[in-house]
mmCIF file as Biopython writes it, N, C-alpha, C and O atoms, coordinates in Angstrom:
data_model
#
loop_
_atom_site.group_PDB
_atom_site.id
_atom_site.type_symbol
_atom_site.label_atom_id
_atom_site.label_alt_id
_atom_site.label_comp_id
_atom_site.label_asym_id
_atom_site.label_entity_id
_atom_site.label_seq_id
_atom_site.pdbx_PDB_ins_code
_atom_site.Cartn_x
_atom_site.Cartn_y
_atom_site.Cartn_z
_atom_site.occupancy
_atom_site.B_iso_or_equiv
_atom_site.auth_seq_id
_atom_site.auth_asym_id
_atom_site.pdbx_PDB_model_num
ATOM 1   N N  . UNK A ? 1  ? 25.301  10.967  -1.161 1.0 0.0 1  A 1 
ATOM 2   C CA . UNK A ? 1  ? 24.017  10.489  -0.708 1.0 0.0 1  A 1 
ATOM 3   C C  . UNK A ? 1  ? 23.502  11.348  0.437  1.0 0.0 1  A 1 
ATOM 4   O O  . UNK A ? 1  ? 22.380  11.362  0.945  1.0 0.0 1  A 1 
ATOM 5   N N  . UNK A ? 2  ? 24.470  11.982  0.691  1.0 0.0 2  A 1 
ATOM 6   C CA . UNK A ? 2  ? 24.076  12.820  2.353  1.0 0.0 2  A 1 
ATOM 7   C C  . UNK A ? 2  ? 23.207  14.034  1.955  1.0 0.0 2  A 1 
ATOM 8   O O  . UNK A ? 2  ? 22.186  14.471  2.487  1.0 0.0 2  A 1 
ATOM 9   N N  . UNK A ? 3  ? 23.920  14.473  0.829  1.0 0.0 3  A 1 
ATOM 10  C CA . UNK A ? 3  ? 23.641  16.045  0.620  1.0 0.0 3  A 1 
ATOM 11  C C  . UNK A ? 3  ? 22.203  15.672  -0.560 1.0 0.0 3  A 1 
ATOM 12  O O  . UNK A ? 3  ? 21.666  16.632  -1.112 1.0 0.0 3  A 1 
ATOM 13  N N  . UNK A ? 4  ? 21.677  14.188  -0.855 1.0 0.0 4  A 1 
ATOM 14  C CA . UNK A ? 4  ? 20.648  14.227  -1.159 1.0 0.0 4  A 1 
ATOM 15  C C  . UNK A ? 4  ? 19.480  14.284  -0.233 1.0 0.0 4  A 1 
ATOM 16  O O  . UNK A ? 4  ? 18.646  15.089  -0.647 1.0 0.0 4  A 1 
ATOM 17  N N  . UNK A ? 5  ? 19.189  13.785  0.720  1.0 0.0 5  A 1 
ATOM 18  C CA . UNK A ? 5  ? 18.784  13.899  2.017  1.0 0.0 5  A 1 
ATOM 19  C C  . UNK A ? 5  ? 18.131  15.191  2.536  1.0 0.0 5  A 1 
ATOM 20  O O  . UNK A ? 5  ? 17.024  15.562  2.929  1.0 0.0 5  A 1 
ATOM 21  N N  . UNK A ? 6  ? 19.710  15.833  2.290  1.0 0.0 6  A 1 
ATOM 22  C CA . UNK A ? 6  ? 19.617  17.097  3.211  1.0 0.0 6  A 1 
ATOM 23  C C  . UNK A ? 6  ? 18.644  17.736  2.284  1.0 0.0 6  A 1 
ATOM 24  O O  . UNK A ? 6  ? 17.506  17.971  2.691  1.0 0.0 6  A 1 
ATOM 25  N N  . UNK A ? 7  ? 18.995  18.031  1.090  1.0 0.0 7  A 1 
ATOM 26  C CA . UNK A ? 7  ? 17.960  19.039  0.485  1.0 0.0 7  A 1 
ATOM 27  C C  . UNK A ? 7  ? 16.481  18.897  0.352  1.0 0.0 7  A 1 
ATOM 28  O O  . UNK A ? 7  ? 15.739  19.798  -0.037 1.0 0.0 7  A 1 
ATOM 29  N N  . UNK A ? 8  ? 16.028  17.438  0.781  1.0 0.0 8  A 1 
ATOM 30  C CA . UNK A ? 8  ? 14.619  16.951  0.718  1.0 0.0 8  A 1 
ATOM 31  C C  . UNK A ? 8  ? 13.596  17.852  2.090  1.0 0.0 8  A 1 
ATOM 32  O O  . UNK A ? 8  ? 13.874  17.768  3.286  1.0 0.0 8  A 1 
ATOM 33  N N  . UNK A ? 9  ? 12.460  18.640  1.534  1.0 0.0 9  A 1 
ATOM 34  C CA . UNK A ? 9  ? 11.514  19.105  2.094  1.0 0.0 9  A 1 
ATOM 35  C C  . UNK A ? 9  ? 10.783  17.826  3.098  1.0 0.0 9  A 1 
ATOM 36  O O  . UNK A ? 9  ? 9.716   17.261  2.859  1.0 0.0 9  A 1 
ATOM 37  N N  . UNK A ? 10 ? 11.347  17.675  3.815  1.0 0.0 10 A 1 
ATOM 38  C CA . UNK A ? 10 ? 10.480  16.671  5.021  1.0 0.0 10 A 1 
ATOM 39  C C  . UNK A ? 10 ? 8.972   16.928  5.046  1.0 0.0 10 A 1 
ATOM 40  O O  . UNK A ? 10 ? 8.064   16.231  4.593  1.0 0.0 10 A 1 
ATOM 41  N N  . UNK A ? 11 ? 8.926   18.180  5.731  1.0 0.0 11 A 1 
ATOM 42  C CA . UNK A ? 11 ? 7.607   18.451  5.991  1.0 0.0 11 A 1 
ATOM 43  C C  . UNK A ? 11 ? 6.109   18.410  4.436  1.0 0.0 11 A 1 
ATOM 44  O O  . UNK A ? 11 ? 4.921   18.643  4.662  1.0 0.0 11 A 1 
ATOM 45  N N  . UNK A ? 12 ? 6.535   18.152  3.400  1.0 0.0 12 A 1 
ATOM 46  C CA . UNK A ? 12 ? 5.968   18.077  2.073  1.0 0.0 12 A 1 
ATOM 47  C C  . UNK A ? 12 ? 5.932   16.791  1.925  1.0 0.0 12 A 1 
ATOM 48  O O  . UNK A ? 12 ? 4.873   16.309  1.523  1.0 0.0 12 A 1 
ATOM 49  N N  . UNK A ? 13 ? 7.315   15.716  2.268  1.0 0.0 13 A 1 
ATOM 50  C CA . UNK A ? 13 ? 7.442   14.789  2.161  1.0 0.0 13 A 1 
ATOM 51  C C  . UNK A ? 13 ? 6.779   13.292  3.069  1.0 0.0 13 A 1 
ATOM 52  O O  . UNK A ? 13 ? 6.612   12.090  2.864  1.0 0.0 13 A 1 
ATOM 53  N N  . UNK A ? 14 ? 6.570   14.278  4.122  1.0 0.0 14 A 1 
ATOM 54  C CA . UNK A ? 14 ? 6.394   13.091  5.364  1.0 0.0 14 A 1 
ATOM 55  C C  . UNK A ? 14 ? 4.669   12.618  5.325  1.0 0.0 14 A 1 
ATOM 56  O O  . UNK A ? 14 ? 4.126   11.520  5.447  1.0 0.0 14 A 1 
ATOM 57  N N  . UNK A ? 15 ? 4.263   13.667  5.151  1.0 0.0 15 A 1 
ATOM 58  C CA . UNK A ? 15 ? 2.776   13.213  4.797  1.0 0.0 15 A 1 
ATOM 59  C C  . UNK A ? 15 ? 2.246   12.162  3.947  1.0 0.0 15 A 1 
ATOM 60  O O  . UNK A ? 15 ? 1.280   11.398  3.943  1.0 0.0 15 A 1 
ATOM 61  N N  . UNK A ? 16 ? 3.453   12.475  3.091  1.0 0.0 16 A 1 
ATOM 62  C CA . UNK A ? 16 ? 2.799   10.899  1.655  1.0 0.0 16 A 1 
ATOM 63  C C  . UNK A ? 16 ? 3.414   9.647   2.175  1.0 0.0 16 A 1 
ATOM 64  O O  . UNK A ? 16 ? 3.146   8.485   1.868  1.0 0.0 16 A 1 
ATOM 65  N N  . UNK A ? 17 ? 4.398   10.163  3.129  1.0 0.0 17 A 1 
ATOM 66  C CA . UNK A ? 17 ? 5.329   8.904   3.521  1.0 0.0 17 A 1 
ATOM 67  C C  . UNK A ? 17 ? 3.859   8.011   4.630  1.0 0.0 17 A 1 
ATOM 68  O O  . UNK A ? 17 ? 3.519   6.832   4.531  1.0 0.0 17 A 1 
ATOM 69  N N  . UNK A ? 18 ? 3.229   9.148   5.662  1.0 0.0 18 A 1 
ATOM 70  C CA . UNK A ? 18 ? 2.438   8.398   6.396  1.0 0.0 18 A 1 
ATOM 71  C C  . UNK A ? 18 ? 1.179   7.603   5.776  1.0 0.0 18 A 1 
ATOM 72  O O  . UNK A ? 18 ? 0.649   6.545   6.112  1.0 0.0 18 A 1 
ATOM 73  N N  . UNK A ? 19 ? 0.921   8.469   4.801  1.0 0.0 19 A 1 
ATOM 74  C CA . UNK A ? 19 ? -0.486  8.093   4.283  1.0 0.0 19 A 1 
ATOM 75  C C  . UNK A ? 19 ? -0.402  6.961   3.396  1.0 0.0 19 A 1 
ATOM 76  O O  . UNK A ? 19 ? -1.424  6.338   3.107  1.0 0.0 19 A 1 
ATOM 77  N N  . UNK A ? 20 ? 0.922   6.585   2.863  1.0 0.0 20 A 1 
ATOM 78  C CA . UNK A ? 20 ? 1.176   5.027   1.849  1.0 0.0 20 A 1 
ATOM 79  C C  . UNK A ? 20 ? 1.602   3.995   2.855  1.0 0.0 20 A 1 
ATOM 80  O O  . UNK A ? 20 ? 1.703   2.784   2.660  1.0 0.0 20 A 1 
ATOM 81  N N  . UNK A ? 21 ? 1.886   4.805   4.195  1.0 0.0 21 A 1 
ATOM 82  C CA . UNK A ? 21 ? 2.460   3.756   5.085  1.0 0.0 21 A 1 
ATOM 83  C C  . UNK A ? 21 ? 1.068   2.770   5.593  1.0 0.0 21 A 1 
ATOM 84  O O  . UNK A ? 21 ? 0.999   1.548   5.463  1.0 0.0 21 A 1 
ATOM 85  N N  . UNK A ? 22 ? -0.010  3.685   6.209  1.0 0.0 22 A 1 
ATOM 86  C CA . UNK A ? 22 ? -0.960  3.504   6.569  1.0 0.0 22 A 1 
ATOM 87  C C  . UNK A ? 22 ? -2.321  2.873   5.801  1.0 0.0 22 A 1 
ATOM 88  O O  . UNK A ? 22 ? -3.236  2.321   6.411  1.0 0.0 22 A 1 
ATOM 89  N N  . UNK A ? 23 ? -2.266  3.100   4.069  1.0 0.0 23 A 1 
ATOM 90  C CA . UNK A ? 23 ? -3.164  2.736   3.459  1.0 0.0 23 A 1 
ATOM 91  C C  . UNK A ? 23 ? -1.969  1.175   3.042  1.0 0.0 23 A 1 
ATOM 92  O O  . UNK A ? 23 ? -2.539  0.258   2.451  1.0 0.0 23 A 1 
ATOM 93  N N  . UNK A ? 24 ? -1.072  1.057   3.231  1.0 0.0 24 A 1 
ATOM 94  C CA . UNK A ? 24 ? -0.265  -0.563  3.065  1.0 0.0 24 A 1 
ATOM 95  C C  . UNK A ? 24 ? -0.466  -1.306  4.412  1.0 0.0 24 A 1 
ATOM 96  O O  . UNK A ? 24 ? -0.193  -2.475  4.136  1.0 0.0 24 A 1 
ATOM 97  N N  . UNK A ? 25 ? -0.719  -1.257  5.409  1.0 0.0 25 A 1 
ATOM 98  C CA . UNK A ? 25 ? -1.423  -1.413  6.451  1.0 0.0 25 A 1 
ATOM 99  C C  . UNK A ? 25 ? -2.557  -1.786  6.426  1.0 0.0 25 A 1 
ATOM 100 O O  . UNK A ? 25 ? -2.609  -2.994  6.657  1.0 0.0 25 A 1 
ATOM 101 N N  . UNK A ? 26 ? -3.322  -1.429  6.291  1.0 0.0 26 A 1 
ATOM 102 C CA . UNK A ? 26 ? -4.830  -1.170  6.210  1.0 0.0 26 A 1 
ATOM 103 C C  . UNK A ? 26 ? -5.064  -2.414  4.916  1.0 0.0 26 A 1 
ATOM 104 O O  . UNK A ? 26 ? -5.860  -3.320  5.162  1.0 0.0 26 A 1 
ATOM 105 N N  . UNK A ? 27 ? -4.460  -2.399  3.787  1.0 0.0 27 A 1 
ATOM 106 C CA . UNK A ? 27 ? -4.527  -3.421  2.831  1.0 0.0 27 A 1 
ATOM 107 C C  . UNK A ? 27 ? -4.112  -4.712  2.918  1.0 0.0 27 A 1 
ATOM 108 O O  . UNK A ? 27 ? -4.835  -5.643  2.563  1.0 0.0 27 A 1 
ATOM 109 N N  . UNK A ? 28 ? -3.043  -4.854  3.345  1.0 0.0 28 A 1 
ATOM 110 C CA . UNK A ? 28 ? -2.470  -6.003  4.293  1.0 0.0 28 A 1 
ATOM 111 C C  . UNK A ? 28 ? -3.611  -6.722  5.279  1.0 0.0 28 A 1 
ATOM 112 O O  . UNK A ? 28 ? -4.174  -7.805  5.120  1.0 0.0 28 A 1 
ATOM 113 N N  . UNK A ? 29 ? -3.706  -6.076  5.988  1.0 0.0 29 A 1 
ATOM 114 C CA . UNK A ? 29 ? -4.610  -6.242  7.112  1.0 0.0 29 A 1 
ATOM 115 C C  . UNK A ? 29 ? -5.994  -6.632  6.811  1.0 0.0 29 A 1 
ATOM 116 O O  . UNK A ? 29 ? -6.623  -7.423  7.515  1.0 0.0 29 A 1 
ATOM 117 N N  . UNK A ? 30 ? -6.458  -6.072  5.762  1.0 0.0 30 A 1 
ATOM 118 C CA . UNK A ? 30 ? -8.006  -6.515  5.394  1.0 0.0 30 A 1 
ATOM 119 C C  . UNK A ? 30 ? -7.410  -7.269  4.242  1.0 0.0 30 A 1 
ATOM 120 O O  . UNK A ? 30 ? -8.420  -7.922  3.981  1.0 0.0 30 A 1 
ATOM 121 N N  . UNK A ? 31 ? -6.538  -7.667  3.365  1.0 0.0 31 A 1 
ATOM 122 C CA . UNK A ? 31 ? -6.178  -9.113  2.952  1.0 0.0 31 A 1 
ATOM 123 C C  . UNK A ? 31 ? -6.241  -10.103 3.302  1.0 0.0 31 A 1 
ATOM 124 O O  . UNK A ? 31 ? -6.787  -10.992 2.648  1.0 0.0 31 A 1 
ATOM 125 N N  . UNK A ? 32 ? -5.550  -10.329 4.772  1.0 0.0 32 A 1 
ATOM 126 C CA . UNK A ? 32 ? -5.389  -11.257 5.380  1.0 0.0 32 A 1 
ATOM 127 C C  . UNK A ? 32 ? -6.702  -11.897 6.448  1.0 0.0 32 A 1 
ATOM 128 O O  . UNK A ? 32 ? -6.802  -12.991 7.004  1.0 0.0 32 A 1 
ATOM 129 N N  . UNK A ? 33 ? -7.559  -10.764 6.440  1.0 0.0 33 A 1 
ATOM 130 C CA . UNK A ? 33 ? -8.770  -11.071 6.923  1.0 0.0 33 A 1 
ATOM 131 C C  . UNK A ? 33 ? -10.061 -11.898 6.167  1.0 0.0 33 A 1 
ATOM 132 O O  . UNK A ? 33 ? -10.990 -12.614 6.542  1.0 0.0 33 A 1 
ATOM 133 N N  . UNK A ? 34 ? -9.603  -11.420 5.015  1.0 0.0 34 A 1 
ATOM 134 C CA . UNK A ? 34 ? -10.773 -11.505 3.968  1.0 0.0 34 A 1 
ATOM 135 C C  . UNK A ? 34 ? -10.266 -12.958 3.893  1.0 0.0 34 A 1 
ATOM 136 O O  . UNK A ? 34 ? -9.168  -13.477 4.097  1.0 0.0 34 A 1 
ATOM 137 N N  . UNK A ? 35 ? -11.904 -13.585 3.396  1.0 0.0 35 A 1 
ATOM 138 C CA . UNK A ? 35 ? -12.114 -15.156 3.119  1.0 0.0 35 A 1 
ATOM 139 C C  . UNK A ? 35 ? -11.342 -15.211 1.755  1.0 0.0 35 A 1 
ATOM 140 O O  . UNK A ? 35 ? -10.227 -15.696 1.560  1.0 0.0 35 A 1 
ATOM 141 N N  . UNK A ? 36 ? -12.368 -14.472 0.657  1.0 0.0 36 A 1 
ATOM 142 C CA . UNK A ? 36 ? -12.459 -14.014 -0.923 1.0 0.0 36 A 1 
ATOM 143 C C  . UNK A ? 36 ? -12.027 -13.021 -1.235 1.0 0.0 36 A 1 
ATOM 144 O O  . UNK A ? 36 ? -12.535 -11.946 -0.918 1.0 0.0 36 A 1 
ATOM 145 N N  . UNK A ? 37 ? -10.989 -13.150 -1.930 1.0 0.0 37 A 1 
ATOM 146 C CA . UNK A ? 37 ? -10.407 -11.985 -2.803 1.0 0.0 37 A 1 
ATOM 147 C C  . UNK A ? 37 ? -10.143 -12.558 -4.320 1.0 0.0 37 A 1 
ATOM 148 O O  . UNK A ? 37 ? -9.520  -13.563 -4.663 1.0 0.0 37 A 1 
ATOM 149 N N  . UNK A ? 38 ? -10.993 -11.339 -5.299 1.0 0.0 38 A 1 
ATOM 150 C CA . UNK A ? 38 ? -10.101 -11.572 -6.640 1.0 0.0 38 A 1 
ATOM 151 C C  . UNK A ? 38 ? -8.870  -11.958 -6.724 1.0 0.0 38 A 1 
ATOM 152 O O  . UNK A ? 38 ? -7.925  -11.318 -6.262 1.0 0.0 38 A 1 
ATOM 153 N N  . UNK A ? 39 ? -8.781  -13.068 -7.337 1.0 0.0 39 A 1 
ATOM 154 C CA . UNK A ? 39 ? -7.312  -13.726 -7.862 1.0 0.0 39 A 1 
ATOM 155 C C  . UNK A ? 39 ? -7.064  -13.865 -6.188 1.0 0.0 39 A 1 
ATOM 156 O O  . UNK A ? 39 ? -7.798  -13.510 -5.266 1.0 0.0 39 A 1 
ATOM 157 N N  . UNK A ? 40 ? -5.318  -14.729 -6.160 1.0 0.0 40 A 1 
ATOM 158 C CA . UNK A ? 40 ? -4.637  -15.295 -5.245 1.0 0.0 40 A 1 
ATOM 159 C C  . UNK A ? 40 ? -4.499  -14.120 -3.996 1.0 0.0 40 A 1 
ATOM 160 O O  . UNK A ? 40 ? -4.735  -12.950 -4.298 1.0 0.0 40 A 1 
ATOM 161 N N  . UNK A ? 41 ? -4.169  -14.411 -2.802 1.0 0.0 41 A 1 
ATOM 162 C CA . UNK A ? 41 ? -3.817  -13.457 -2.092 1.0 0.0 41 A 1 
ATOM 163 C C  . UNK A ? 41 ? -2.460  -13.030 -2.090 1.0 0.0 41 A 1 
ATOM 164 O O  . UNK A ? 41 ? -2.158  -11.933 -1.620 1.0 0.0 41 A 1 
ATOM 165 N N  . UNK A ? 42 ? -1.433  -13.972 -2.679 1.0 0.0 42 A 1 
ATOM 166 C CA . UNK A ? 42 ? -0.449  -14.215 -2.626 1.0 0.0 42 A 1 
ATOM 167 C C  . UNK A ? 42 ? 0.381   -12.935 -3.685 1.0 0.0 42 A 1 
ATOM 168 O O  . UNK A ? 42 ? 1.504   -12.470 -3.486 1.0 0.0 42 A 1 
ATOM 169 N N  . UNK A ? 43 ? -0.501  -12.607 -4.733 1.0 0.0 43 A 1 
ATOM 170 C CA . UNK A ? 43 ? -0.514  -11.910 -5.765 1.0 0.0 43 A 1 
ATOM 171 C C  . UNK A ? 43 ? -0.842  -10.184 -5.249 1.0 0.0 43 A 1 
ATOM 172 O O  . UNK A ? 43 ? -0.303  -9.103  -5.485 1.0 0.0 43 A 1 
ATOM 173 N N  . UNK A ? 44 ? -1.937  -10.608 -4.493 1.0 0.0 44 A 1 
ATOM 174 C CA . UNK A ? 44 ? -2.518  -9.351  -4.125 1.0 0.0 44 A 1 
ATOM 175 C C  . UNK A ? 44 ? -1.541  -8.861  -3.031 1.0 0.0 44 A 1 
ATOM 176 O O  . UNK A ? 44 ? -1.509  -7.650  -2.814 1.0 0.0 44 A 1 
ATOM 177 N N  . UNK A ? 45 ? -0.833  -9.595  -2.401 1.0 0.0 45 A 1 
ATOM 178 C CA . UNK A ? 45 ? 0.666   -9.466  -1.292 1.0 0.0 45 A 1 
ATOM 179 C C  . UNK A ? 45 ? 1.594   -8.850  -2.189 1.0 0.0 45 A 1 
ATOM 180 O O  . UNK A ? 45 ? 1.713   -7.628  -2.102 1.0 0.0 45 A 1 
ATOM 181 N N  . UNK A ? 46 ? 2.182   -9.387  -2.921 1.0 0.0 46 A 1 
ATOM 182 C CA . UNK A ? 46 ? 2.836   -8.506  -3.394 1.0 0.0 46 A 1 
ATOM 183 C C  . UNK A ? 46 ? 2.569   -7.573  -4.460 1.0 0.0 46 A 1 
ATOM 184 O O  . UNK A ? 46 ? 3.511   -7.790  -5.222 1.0 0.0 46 A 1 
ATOM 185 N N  . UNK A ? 47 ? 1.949   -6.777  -4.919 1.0 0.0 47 A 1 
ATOM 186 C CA . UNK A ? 47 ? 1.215   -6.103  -5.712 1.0 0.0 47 A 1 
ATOM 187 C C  . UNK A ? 47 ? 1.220   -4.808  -4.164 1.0 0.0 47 A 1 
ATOM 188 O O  . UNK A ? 47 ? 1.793   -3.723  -4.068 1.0 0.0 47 A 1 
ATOM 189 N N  . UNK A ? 48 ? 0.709   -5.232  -3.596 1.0 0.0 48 A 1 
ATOM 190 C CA . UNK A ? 48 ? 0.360   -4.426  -2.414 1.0 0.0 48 A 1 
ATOM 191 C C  . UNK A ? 48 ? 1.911   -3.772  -1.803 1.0 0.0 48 A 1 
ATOM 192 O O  . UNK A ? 48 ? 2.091   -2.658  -1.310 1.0 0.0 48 A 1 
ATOM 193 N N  . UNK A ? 49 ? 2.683   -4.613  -1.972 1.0 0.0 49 A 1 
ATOM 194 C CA . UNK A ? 49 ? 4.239   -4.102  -0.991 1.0 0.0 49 A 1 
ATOM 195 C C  . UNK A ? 49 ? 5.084   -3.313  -1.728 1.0 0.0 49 A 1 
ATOM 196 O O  . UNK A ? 49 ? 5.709   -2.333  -1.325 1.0 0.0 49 A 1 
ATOM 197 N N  . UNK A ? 50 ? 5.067   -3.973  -3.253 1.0 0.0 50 A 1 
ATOM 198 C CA . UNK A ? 50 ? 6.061   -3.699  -4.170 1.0 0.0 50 A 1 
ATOM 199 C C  . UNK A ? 50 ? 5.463   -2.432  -4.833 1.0 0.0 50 A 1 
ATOM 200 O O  . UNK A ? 50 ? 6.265   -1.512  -4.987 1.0 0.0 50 A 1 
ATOM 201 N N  . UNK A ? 51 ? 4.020   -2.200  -5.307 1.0 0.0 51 A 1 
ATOM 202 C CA . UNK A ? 51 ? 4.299   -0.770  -5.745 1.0 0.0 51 A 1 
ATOM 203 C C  . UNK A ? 51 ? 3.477   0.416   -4.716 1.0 0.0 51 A 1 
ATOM 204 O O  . UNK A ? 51 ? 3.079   1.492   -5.163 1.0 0.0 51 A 1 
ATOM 205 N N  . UNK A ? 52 ? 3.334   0.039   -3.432 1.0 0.0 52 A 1 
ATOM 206 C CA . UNK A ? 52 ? 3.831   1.042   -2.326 1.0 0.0 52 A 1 
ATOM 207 C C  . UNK A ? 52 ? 1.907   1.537   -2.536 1.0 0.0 52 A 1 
ATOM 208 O O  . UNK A ? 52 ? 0.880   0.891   -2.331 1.0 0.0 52 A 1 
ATOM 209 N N  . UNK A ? 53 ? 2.133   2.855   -2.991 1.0 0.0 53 A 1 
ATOM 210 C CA . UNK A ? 53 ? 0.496   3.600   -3.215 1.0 0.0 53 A 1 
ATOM 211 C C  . UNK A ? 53 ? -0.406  3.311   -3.670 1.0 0.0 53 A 1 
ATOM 212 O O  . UNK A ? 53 ? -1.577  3.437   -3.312 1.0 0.0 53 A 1 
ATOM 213 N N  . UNK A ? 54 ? 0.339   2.606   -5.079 1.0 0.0 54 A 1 
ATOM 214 C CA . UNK A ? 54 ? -0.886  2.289   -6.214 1.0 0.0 54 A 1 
ATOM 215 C C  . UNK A ? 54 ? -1.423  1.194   -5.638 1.0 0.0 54 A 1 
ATOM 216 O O  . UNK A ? 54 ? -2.634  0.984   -5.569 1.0 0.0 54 A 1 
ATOM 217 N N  . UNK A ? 55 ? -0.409  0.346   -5.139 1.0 0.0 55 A 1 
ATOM 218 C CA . UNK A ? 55 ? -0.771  -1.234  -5.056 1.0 0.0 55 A 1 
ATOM 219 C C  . UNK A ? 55 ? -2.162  -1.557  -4.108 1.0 0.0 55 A 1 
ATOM 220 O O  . UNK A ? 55 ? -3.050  -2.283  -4.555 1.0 0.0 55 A 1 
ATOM 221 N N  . UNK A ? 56 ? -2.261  -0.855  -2.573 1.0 0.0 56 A 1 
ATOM 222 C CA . UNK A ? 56 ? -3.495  -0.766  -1.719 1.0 0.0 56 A 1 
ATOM 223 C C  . UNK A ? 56 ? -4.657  -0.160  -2.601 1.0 0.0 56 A 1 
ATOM 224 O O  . UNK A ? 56 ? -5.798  -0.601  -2.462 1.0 0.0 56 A 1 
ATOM 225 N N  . UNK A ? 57 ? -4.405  0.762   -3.432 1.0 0.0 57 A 1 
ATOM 226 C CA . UNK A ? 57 ? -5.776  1.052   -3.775 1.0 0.0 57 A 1 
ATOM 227 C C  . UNK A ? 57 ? -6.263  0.267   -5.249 1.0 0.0 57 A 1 
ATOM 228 O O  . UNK A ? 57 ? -7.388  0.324   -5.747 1.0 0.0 57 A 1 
ATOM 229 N N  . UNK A ? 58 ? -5.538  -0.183  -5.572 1.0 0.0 58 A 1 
ATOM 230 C CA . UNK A ? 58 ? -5.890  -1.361  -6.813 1.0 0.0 58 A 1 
ATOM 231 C C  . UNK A ? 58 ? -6.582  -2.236  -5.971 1.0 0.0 58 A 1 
ATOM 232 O O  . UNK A ? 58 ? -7.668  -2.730  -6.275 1.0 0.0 58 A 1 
ATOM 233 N N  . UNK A ? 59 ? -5.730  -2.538  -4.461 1.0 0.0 59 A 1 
ATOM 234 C CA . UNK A ? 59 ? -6.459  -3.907  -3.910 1.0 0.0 59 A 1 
ATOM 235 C C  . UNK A ? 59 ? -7.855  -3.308  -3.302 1.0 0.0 59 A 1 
ATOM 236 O O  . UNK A ? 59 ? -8.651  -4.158  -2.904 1.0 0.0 59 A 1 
ATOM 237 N N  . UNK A ? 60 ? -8.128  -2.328  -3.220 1.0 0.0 60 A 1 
ATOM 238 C CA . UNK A ? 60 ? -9.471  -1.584  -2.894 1.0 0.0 60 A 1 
ATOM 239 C C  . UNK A ? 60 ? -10.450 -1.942  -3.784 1.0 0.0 60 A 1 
ATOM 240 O O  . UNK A ? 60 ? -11.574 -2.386  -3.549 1.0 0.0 60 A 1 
ATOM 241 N N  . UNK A ? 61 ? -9.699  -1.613  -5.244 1.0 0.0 61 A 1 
ATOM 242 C CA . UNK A ? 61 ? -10.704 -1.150  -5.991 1.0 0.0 61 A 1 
ATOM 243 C C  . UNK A ? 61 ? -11.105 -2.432  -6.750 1.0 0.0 61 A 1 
ATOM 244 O O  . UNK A ? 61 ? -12.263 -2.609  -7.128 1.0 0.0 61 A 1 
ATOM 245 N N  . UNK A ? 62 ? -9.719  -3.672  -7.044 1.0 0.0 62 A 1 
ATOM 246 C CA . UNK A ? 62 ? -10.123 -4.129  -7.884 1.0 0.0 62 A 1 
ATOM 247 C C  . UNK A ? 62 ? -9.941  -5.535  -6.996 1.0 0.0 62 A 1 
ATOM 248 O O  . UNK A ? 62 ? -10.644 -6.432  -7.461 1.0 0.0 62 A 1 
ATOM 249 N N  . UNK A ? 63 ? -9.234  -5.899  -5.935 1.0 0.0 63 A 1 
ATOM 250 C CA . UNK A ? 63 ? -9.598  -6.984  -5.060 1.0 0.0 63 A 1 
ATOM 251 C C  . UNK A ? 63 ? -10.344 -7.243  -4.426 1.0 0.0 63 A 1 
ATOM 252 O O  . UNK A ? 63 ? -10.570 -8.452  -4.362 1.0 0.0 63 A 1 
ATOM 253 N N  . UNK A ? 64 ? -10.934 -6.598  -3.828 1.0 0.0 64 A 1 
ATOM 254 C CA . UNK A ? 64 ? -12.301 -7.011  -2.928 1.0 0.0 64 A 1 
ATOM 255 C C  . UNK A ? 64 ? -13.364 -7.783  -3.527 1.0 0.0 64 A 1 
ATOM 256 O O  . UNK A ? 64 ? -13.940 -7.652  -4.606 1.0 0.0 64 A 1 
ATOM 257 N N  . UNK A ? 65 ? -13.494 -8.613  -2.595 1.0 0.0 65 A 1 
ATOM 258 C CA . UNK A ? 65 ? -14.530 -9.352  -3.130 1.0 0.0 65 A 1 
ATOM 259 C C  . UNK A ? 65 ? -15.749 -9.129  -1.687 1.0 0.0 65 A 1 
ATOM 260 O O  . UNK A ? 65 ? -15.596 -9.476  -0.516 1.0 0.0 65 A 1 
ATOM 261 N N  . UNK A ? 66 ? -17.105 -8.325  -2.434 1.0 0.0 66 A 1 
ATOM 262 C CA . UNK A ? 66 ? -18.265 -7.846  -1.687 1.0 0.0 66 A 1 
ATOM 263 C C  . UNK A ? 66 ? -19.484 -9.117  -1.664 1.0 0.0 66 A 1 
ATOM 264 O O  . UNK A ? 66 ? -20.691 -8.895  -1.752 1.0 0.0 66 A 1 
ATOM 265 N N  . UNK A ? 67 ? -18.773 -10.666 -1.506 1.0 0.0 67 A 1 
ATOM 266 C CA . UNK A ? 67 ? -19.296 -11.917 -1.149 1.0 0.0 67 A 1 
ATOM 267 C C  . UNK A ? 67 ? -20.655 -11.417 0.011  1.0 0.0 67 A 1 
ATOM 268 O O  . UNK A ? 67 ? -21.359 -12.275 0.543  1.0 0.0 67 A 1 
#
């Protein structure tokens, strides 16, 4: 497990690491704000955690509710 690690390009890597960190953030955060959202929030919670990238911008694209 070590010597998988080691061979990983950080600097290639760390960028996608910040930018899924930050757009799961950002989705979370305006979830929990929002009155109305398509379907449950509860749904849109995990959808959002569990598949990491895709999940915030599904809740972009296809949760928002523009009430």
């Amino acid at each position: 497990m070590k010597e998988l690690f080691e061979n990983i390009d950080w600097a290639i890597v760390a960028p996608f690491l910040i930018i899924q960190a930050i757009l799961m953030v950002i989705a979370l955060i305006d979830l929990i704000k929002a009155d109305n959202v398509n379907g449950r929030k509860g749904m849109w919670v995990f959808i959002v955690v569990v598949l990491h990238t895709i999940g915030p911008i599904a809740y972009f694209i296809f949760g928002r509710r523009n009430d």
